[in-house]
C-alpha positions as CSV (number, residue, x, y, z in Angstrom):
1,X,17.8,29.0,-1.8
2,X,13.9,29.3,-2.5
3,X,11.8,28.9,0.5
4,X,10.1,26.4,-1.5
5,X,13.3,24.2,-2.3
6,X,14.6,24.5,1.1
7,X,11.4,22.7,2.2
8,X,11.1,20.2,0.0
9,X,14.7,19.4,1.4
10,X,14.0,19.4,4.8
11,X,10.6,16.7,3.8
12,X,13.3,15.0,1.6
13,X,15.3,14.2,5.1
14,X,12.8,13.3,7.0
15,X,12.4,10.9,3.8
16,X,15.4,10.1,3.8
17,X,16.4,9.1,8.0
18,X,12.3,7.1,7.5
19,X,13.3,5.0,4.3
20,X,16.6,4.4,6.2
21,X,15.4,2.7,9.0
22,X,12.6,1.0,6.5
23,X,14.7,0.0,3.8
24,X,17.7,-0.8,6.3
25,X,15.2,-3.6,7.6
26,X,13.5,-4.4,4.2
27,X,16.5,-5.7,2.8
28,X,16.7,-8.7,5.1
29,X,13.2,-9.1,5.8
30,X,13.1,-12.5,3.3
31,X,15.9,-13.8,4.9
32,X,14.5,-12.9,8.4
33,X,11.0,-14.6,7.8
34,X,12.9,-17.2,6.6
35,X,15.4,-17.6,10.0
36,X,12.1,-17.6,12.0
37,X,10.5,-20.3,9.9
38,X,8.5,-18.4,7.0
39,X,7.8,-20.7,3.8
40,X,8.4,-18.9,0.1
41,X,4.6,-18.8,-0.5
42,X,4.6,-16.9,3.2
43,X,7.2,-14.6,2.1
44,X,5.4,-13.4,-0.7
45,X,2.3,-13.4,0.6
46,X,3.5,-11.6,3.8
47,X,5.4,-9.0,0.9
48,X,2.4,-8.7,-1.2
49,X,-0.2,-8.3,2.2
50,X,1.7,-5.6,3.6
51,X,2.0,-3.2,0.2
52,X,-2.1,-4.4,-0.2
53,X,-2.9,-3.0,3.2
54,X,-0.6,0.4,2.9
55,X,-2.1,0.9,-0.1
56,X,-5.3,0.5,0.2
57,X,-5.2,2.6,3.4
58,X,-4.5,5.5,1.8
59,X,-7.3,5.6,-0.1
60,X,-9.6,6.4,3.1
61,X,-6.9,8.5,4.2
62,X,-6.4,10.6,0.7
63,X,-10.1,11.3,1.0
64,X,-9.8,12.0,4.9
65,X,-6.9,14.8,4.3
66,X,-9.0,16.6,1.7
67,X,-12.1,16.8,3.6
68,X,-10.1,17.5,6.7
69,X,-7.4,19.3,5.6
70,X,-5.6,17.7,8.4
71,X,-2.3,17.2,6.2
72,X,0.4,17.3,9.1
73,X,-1.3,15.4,11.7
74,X,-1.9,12.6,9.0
75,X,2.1,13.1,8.2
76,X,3.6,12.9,11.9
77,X,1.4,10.3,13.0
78,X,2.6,8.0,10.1
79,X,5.8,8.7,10.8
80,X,5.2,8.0,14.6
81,X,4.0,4.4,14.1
82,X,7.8,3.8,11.6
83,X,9.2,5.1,15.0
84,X,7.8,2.1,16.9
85,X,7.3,-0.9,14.6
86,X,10.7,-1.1,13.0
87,X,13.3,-1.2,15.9
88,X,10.1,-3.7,17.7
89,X,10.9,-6.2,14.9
90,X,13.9,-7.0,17.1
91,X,11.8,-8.4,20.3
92,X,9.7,-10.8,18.4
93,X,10.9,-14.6,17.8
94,X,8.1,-15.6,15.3
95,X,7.0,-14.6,11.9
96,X,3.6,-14.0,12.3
97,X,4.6,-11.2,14.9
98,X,6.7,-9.9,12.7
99,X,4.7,-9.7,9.9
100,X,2.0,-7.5,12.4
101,X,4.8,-5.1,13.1
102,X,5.7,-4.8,9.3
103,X,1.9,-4.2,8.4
104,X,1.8,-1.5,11.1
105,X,4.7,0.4,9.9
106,X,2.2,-0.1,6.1
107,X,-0.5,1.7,7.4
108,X,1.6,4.3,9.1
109,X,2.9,5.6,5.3
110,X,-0.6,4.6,4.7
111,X,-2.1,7.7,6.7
112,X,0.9,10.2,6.1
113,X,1.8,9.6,1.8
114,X,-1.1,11.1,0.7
115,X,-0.9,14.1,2.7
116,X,2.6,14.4,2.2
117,X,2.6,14.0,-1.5
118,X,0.0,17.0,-1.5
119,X,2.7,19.1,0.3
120,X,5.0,17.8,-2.3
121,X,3.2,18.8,-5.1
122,X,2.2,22.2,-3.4
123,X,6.0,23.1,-3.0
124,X,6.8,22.0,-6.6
125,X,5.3,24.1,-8.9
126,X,7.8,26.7,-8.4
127,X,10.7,24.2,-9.7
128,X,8.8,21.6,-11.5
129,X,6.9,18.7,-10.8
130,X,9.1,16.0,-12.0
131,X,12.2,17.8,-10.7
132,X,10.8,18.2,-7.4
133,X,9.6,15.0,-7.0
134,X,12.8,13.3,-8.4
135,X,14.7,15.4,-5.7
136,X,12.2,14.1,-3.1
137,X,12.4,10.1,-4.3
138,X,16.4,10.5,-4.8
139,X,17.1,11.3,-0.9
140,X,14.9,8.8,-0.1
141,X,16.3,6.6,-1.9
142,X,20.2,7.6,-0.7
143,X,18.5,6.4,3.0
144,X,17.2,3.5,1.2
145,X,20.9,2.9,0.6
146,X,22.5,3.4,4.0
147,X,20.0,1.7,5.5
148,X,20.6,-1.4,4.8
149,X,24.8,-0.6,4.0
150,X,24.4,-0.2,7.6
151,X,22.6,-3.1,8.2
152,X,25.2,-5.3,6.6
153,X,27.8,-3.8,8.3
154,X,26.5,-4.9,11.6
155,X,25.5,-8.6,10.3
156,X,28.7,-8.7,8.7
157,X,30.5,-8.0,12.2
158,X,28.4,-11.0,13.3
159,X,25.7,-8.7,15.0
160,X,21.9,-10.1,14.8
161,X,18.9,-9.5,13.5
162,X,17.9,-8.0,16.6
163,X,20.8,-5.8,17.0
164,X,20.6,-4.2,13.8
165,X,16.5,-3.4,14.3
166,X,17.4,-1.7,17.8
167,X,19.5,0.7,15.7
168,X,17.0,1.8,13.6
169,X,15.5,3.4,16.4
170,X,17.9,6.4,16.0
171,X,17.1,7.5,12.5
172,X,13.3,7.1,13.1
173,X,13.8,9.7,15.9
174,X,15.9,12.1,14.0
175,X,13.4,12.2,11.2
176,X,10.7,13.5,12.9
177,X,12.6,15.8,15.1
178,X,13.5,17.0,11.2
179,X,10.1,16.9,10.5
180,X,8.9,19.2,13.2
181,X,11.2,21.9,11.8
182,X,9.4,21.3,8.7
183,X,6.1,22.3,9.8
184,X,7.7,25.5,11.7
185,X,9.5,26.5,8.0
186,X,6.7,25.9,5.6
187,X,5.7,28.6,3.2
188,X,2.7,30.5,4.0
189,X,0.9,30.3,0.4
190,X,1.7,26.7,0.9
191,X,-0.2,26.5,4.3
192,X,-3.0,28.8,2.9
193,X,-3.3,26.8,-0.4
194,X,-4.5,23.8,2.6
195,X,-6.6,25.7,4.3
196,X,-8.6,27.4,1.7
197,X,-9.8,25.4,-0.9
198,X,-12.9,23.1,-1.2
199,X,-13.2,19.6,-2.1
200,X,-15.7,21.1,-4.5
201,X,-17.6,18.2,-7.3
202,X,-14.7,18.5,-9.4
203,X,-14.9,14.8,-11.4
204,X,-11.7,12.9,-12.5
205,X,-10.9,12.9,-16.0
206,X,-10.9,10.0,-18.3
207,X,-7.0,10.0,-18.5
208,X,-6.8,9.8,-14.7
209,X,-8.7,6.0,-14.3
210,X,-6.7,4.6,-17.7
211,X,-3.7,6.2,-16.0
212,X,-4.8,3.8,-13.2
213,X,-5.5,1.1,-15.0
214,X,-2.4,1.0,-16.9
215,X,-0.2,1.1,-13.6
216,X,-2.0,-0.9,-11.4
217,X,-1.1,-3.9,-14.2
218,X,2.4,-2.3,-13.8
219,X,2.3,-2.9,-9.9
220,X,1.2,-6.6,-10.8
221,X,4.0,-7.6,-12.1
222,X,6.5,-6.0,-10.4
223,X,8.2,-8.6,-8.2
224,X,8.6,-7.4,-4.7
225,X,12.7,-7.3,-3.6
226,X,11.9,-9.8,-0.2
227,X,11.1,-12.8,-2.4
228,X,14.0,-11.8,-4.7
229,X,16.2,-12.0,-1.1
230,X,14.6,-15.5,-0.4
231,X,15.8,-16.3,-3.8
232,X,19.1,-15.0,-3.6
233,X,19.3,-16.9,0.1
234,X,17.5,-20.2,-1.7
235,X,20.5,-19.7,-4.9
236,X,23.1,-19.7,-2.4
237,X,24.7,-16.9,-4.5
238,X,24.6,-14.3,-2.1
239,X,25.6,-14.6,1.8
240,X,22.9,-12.9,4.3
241,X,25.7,-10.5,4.3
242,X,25.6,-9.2,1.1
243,X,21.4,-9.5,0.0
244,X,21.3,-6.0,2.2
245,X,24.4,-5.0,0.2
246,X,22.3,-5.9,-3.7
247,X,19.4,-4.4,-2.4
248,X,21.4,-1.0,-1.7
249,X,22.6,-1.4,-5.1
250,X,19.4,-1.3,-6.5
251,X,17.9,1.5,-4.1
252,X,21.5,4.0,-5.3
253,X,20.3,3.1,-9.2
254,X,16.8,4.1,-7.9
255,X,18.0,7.8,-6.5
256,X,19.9,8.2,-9.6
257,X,17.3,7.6,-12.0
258,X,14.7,8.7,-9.8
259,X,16.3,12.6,-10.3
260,X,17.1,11.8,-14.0
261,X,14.0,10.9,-15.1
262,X,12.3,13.7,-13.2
263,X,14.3,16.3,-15.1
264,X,13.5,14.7,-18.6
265,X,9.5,14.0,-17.4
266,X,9.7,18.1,-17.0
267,X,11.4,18.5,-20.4
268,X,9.9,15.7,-22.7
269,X,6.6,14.6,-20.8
270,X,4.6,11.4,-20.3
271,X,6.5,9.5,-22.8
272,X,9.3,9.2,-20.2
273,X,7.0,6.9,-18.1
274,X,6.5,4.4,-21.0
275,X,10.5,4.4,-21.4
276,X,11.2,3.9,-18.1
277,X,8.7,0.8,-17.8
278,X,11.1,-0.9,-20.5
279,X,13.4,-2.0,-17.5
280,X,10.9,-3.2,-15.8
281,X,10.2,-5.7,-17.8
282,X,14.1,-6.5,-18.2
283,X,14.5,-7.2,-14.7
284,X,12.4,-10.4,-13.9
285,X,13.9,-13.0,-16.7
286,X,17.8,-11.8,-15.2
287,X,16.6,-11.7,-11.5
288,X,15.1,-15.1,-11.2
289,X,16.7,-17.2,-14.8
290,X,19.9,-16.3,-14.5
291,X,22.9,-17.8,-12.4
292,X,25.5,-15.8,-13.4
293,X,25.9,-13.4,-10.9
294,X,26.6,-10.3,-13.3
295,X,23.4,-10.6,-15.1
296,X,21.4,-11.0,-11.5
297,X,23.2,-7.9,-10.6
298,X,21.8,-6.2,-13.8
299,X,18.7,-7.3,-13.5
300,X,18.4,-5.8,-9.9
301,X,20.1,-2.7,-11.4
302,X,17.2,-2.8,-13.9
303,X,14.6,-3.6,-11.0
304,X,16.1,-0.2,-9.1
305,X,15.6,2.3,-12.0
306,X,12.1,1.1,-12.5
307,X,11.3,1.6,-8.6
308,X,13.0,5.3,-9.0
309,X,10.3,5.9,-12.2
310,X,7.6,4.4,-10.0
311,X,8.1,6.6,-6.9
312,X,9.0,9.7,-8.9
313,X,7.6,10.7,-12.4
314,X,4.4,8.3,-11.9
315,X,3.5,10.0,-9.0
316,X,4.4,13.4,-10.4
317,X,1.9,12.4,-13.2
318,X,-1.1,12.1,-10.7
319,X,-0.3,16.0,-9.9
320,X,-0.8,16.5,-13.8
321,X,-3.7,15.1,-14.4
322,X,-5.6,15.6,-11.2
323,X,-7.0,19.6,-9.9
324,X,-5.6,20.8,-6.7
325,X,-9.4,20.0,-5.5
326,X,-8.8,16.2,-6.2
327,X,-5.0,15.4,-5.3
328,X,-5.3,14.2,-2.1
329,X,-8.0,11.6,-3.1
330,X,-6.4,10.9,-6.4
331,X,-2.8,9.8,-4.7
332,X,-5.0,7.7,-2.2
333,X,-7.0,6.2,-5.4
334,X,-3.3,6.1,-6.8
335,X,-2.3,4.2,-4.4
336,X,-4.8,1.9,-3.3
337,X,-5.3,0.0,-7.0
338,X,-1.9,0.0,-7.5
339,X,-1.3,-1.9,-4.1
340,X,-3.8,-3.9,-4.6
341,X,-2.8,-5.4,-7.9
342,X,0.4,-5.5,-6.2
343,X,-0.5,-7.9,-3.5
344,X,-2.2,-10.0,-5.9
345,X,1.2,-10.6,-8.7
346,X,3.2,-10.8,-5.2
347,X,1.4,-13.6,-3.9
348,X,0.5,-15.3,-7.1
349,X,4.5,-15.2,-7.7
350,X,5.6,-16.6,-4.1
351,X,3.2,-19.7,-5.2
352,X,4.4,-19.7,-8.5
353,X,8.3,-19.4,-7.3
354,X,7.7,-23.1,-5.7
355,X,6.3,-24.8,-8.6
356,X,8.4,-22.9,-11.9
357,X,10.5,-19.7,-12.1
358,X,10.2,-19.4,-15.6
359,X,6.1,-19.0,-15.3
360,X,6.9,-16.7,-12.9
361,X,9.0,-14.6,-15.0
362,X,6.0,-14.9,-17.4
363,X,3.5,-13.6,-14.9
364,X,5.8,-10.8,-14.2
365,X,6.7,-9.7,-18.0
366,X,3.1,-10.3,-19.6
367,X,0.9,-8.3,-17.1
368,X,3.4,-5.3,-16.9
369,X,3.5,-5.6,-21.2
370,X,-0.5,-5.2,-20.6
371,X,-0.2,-1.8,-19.4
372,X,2.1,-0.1,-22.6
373,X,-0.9,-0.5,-24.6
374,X,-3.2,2.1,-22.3
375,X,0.1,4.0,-21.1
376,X,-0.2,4.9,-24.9
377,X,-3.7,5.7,-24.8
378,X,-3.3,7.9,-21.7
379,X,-0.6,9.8,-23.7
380,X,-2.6,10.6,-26.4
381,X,-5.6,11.7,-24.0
382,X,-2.9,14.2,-22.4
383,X,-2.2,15.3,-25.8
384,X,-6.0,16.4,-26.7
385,X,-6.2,18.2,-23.3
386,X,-5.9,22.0,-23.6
């Protein structure tokens, strides 16, 4: 095994044990805001807030990691602040505390993504961008699924809330013990690639911002899985037993197509992003229309391999377009438009969920159809590049 691959494994685990303990609390955070009192508009409000402010965060700290070149003190403080916010969600008996803690734990992958992505992208040249990063999102996505497997077990054993956030503690500590080994392991080129290079006044290229553009409208009308929990809750189709259980469902569909579409983004290109939004705007009408429970599973099936593409191949894509001068910054620009179009279709759909779910379904399809028309353009401005 390449020094390189064994690497981007070990930053794979700490990936995975961090979306474990994440995700393992995610997938009841509607019903939780709900048990302390939350309203829908709250939940997605409180869903679309959070992503807004983790975003937008790391586009001070993309900039901050390239001018600093401070990449793994940016990565193990993020993943310090997961260590303390998630298992805290269990002493608080109100929302609005618990919306605090779950902002916190925002900006902690806030200050480490951008940095870590770099590393990410550093390591995968040797094996491919989309593979590598398909490898990365699939085991964190396979914590993404025990977490909250895990999380259901010990509701299901008619444990609480607050006894399934106290055992989150232990993954959040095993991931950065994971993390340290990490660091010790890294390639050198790697570590001198950091240290050497200059910002410089290298400018972003046209197909970067209509990249941007394109799937910031994406993030918009992407419904966020809490408020599809609170619906699930509000259907009475699932028990709070079995949301966590869906929302692993989605997050093993997410792993698989996460590494599938990473190894045909290698072979076939960009136009695997604009197939992969397709079931994306599938998922919405069978989510929140439908009541038969088959088609609400397929629509959260569709809602998972959409995630994988998002977290995989559309972040590989930044590494394509952008110079090694400007990745930091461009994952942080990345990151910060799409979250904030994200907050925005979040909240606009918690208000809409009270009023009509078909408008909301409406919101959700036509802004995410809005962005295949400059995904299109940025393909052909990737096929005049040299």
């Amino acid at each position: 095994m390449s020094s390189y691959l064994y690497f981007l494994l070990l930053l794979g685990f700490v990936s995975l044990l961090s979306d474990l303990t994440y995700e393992g609390a995610r997938g009841v955070i509607g019903p939780y805001l709900a048990f302390l009192g939350a309203s829908a508009p709250v939940v997605g409000f409180v869903s679309g807030l959070g992503e807004f402010i983790g975003y937008s965060f790391r586009l001070l700290s993309g900039y901050l990691v390239d001018k600093l070149k401070a990449y793994w003190g940016f990565v193990f403080f993020g993943y310090a602040l997961n260590l303390f916010a998630i298992p805290t969600l269990g002493l608080v008996g109100r929302w609005d505390l618990a919306v605090l803690l779950l902002i916190l734990e925002r900006i902690g992958k806030a200050l480490r993504t951008p940095a870590r992505d770099t590393l990410i992208s550093l390591a995968t040249v040797q094996i491919g961008r989309g593979k590598g990063f398909g490898i990365h999102e699939a085991l964190d996505q396979i914590g993404a699924i025990i977490g909250p497997l895990l999380v259901a077990l010990i509701l299901s054993r008619e444990g609480s809330y607050r006894e399934a956030f106290f055992f989150l503690f232990i993954p959040s500590l095993l991931a950065l013990s994971i993390l340290v080994l990490a660091k010790k392991i890294s390639p050198k080129s790697i570590e001198l690639s950091m240290t050497s290079r200059e910002l410089g006044k290298v400018s972003f290229p046209k197909s970067f911002w209509l990249y941007i553009i394109g799937i910031s409208l994406v993030g918009a009308g992407f419904a966020d899985f809490p408020l599809m929990g609170f619906h699930f809750q509000k259907i009475n189709h699932f028990s709070k037993e079995l949301v966590p259980l869906v929302y692993a469902i989605a997050m093993g569909f997410d792993a698989l197509s996460a590494l599938i579409l990473g190894i045909l983004f290698d072979k076939k290109g960009f136009s695997v992003v604009l197939w992969a939004l397709l079931f994306s705007l599938l998922a919405p009408p069978l989510v929140f229309l439908s009541t038969n429970i088959v088609f609400i599973i397929l629509g959260v099936i569709f809602w998972g391999i959409s995630l994988g593409a998002q977290e995989s191949i559309m972040r590989a894509t930044i590494a394509e377009l952008l110079p090694l001068e400007k990745r930091g910054a461009g994952f942080g620009i990345f990151s910060a438009l799409y979250g904030g179009f994200w907050f925005l279709g979040s909240f606009l759909m918690g208000i809409l969920y009270t009023y009509s779910l078909h408008f909301l379904v409406i919101l959700s399809i036509g802004l995410q159809a809005l962005a295949l028309p400059i995904l299109f353009k940025v393909k052909k401005e990737l096929k005049r590049t040299p």
